[in-house]
TORMARKOL-770266 format. One line per field, with one value per atom (N, C-alpha, C, CB): residue number from 1; residue in one letter; chain; atom name; x, z, y. Coordinates in steps of 0.05 Angstrom, whole numbers. Glycine has a CB too. Example, Ala and Ser with C-alpha at 12.3 -4.5 7.8 and 13.67 -1.06 7.14 Angstrom:
REM residues 2
seq = c(1; 1; 1; 1; 2; 2; 2; 2)
type = c(a; a; a; a; s; s; s; s)
mol = c(A; A; A; A; A; A; A; A)
atom = c(N; CA; C; CB; N; CA; C; CB)
px = c(264; 246; 264; 226; 257; 273; 258; 282)
pz = c(156; 156; 156; 181; 142; 143; 157; 114)
py = c(-114; -90; -66; -89; -45; -21; 1; -12)
***
This chain:
REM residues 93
seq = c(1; 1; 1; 1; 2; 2; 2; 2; 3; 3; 3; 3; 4; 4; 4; 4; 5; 5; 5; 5; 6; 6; 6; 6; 7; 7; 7; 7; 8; 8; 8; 8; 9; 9; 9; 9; 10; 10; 10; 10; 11; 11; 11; 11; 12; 12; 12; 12; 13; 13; 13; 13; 14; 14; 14; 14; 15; 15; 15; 15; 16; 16; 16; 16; 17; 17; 17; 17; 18; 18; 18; 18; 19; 19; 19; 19; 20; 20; 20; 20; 21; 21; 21; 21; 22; 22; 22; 22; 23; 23; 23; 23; 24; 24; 24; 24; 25; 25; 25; 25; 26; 26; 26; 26; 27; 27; 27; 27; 28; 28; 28; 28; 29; 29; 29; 29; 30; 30; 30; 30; 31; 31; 31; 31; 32; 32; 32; 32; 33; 33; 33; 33; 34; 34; 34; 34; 35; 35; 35; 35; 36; 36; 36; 36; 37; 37; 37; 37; 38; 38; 38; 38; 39; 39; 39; 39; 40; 40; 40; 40; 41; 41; 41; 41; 42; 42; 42; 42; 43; 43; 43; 43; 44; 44; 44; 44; 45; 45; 45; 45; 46; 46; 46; 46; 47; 47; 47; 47; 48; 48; 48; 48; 49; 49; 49; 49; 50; 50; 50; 50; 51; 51; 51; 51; 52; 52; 52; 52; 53; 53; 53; 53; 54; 54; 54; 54; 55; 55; 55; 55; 56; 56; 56; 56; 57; 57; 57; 57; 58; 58; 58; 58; 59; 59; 59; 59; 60; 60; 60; 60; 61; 61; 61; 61; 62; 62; 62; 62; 63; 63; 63; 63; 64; 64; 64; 64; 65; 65; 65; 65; 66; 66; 66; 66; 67; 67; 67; 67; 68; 68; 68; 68; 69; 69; 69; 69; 70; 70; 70; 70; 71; 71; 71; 71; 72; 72; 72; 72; 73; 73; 73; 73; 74; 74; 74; 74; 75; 75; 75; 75; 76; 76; 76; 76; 77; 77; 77; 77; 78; 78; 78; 78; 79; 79; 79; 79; 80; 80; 80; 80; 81; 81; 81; 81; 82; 82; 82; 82; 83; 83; 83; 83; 84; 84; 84; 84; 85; 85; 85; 85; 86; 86; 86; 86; 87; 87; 87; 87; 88; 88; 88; 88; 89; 89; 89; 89; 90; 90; 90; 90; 91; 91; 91; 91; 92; 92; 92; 92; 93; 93; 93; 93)
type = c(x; x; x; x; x; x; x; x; x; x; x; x; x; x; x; x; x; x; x; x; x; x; x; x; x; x; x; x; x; x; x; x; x; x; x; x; x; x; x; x; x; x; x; x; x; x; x; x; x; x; x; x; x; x; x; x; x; x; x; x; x; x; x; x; x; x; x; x; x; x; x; x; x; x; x; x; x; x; x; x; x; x; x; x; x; x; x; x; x; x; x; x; x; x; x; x; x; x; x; x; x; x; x; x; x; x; x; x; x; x; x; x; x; x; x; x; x; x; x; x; x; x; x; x; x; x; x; x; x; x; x; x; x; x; x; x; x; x; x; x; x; x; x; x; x; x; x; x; x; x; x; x; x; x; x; x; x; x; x; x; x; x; x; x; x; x; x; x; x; x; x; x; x; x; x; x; x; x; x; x; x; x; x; x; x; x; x; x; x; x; x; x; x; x; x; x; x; x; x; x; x; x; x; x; x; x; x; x; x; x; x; x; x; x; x; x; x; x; x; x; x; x; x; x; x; x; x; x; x; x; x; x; x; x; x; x; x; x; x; x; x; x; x; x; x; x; x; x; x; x; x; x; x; x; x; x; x; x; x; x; x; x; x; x; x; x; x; x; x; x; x; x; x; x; x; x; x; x; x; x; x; x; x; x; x; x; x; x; x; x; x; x; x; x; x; x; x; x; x; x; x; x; x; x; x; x; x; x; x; x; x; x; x; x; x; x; x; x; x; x; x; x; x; x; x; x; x; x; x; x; x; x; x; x; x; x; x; x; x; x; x; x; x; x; x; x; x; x; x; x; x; x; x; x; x; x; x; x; x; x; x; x; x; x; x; x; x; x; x; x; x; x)
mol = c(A; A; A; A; A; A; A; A; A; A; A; A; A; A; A; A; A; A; A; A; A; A; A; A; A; A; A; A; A; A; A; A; A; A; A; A; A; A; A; A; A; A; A; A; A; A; A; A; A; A; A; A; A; A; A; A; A; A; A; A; A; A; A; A; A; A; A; A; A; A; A; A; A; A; A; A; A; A; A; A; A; A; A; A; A; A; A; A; A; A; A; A; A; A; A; A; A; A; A; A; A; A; A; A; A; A; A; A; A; A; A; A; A; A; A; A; A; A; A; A; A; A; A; A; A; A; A; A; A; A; A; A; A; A; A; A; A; A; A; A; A; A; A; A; A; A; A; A; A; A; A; A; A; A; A; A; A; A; A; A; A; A; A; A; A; A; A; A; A; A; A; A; A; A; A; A; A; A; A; A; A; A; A; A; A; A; A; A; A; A; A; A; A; A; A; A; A; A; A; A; A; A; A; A; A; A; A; A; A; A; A; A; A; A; A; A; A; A; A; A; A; A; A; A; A; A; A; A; A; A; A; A; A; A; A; A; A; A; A; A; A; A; A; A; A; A; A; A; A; A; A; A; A; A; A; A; A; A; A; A; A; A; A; A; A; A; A; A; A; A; A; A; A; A; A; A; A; A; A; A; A; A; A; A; A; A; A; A; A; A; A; A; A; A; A; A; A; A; A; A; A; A; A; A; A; A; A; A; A; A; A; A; A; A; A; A; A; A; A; A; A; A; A; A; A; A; A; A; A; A; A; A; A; A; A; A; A; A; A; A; A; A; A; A; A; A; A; A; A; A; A; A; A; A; A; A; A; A; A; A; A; A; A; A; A; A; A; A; A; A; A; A)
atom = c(N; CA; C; CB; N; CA; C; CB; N; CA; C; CB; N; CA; C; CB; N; CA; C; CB; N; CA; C; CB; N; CA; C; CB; N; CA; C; CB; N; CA; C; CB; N; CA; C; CB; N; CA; C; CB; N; CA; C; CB; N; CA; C; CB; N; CA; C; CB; N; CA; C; CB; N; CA; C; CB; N; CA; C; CB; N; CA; C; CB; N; CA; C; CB; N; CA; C; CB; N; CA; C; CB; N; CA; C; CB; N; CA; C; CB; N; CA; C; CB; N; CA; C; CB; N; CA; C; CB; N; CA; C; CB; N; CA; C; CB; N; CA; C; CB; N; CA; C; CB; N; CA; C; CB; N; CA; C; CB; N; CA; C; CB; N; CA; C; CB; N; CA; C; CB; N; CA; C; CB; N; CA; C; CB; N; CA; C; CB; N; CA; C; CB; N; CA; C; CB; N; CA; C; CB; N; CA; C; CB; N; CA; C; CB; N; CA; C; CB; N; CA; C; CB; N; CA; C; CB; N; CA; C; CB; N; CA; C; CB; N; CA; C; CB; N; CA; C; CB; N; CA; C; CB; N; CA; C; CB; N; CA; C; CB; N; CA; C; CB; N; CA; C; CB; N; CA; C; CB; N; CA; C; CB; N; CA; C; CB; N; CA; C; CB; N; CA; C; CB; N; CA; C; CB; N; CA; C; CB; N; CA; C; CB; N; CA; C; CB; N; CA; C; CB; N; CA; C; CB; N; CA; C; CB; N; CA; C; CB; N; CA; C; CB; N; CA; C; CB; N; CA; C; CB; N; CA; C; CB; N; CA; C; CB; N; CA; C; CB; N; CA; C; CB; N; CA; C; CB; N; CA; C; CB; N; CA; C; CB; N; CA; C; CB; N; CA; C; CB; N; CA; C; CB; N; CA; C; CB; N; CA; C; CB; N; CA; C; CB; N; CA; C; CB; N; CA; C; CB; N; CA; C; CB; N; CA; C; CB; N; CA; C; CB; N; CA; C; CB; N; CA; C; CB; N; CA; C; CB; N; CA; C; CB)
px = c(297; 277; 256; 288; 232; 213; 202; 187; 196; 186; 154; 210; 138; 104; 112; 76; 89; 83; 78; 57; 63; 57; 91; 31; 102; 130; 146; 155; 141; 149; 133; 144; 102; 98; 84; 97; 103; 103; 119; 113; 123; 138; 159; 124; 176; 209; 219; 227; 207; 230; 210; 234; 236; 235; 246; 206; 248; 252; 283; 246; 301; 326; 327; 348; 352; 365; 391; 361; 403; 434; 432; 448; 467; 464; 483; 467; 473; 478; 496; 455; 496; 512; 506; 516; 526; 521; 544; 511; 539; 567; 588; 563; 574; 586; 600; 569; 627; 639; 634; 687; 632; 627; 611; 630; 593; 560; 563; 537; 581; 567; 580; 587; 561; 570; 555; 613; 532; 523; 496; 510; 495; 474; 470; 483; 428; 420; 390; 432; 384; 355; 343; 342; 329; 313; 301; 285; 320; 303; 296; 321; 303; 286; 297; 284; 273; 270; 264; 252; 280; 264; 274; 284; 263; 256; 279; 247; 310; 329; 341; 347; 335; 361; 340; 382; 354; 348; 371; 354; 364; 378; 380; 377; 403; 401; 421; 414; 410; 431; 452; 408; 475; 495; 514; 508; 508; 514; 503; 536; 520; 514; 520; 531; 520; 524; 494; 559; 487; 472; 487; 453; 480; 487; 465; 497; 476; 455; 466; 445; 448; 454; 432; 453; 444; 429; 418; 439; 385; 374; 375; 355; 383; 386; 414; 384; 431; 458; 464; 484; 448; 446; 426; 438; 430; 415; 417; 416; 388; 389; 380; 382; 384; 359; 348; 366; 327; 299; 292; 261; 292; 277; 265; 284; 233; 201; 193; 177; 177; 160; 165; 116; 163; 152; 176; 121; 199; 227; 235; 231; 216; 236; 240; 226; 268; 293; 284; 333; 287; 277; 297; 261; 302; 322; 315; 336; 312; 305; 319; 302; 320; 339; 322; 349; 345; 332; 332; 354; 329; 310; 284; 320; 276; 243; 233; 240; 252; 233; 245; 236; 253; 264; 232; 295; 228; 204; 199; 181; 188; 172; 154; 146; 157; 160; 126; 178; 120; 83; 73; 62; 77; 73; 77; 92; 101; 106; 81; 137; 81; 63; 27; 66; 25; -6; 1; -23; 27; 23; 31; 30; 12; 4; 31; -9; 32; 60; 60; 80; 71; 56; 80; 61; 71; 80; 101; 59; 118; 149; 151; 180; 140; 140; 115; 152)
pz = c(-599; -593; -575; -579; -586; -570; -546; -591; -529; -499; -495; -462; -499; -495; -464; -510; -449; -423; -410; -421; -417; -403; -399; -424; -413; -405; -378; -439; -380; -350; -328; -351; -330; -316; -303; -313; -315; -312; -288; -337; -286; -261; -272; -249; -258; -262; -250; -254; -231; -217; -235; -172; -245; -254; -284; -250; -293; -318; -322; -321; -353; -344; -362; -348; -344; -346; -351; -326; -366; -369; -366; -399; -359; -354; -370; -325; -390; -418; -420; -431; -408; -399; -373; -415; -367; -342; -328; -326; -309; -301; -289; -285; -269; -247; -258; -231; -260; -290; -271; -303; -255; -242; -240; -225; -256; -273; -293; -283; -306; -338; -339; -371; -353; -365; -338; -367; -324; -294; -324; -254; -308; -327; -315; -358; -314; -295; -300; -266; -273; -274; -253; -271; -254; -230; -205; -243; -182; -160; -148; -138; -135; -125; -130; -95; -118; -128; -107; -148; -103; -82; -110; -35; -82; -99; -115; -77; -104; -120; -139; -105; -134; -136; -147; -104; -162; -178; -162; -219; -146; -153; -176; -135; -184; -208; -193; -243; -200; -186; -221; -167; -217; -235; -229; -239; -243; -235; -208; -238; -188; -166; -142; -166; -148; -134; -144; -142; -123; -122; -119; -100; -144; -151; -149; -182; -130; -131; -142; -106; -167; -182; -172; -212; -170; -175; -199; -167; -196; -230; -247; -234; -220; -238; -254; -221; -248; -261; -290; -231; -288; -318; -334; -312; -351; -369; -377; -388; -380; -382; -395; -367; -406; -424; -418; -453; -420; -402; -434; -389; -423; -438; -432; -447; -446; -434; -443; -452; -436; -426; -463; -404; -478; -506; -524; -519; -512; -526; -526; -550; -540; -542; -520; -555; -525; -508; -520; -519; -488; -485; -482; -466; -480; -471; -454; -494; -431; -409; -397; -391; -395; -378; -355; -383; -336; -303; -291; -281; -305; -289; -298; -299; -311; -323; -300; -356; -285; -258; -239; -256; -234; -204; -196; -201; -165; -150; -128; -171; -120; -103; -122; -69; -129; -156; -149; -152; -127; -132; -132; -97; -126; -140; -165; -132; -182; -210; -230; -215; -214; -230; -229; -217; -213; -212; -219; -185; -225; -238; -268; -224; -276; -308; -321; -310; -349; -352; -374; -360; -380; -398; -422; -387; -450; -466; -484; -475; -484; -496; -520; -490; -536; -567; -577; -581)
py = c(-97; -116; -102; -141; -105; -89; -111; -78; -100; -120; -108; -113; -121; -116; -118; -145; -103; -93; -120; -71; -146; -170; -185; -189; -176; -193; -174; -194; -153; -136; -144; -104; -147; -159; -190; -145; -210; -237; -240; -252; -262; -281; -288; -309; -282; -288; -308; -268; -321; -341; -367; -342; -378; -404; -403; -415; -379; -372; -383; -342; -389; -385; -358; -410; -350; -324; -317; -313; -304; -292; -262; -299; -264; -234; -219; -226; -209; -200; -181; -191; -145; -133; -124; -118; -113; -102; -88; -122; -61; -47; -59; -27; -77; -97; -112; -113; -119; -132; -168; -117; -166; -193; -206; -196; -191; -205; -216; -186; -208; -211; -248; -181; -250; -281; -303; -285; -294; -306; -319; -275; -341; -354; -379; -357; -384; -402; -397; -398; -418; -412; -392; -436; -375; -355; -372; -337; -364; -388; -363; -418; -337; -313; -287; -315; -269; -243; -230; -239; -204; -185; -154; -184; -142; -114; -101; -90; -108; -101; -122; -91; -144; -161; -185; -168; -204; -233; -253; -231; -273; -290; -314; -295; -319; -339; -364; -325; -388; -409; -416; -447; -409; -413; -435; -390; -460; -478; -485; -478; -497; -510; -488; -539; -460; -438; -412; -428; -404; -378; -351; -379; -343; -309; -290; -303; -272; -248; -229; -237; -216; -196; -171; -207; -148; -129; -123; -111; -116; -105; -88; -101; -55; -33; -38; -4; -51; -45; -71; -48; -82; -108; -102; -142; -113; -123; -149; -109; -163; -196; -203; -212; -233; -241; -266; -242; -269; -282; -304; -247; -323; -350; -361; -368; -350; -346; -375; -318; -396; -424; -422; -423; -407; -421; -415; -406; -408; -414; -396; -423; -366; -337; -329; -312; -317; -295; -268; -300; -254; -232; -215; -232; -195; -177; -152; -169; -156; -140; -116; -155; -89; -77; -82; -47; -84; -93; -66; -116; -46; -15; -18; 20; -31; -39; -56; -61; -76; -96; -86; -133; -72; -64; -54; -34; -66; -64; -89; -62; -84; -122; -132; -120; -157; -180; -172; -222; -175; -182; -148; -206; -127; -97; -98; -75; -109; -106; -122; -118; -142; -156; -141; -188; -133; -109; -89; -100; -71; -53; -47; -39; -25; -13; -15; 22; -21; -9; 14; -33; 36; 58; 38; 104; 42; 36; 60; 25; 48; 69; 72; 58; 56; 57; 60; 34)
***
């Protein structure tokens, strides 16, 4: 699945989110909505509990305002959420 550069840098909190694979085996299967973000880490509230996941070590997938799922590696948003969003993104394909 190819990811255009405006989806790297959009706004993440509010989005819902799963967390698809990942090394941390105590991630996988975390699924919710994005309530915050700092430079390493996403929190997602899963169920009636908040999980903080680190980004470099998952991969997630993001379900953008108009229905499609995305599939993100979280070494593409690792940064401070409002840097990511002003900076360029060079295109990989």
């Amino acid at each position: 699945m190819k990811v255009s550069p405006d989806i790297l840098q959009s706004e993440l909190i509010g989005l819902r989110a799963k967390v698809a694979k990942s090394l941390h085996a105590d991630y996988l299967g975390i699924k919710g909505k994005v309530i915050d973000e700092t430079r390493k880490t996403l929190v997602i509230l899963h169920g009636n509990e908040r999980k903080t996941v680190t980004k470099d070590v998952a991969v997630f997938h993001f379900t953008m305002p108009n229905g499609a799922t995305v599939e993100i590696d979280g070494k593409a948003i690792v940064g401070r959420p409002e840097d990511r969003v002003k900076k360029q993104v060079r295109r990989r394909w």
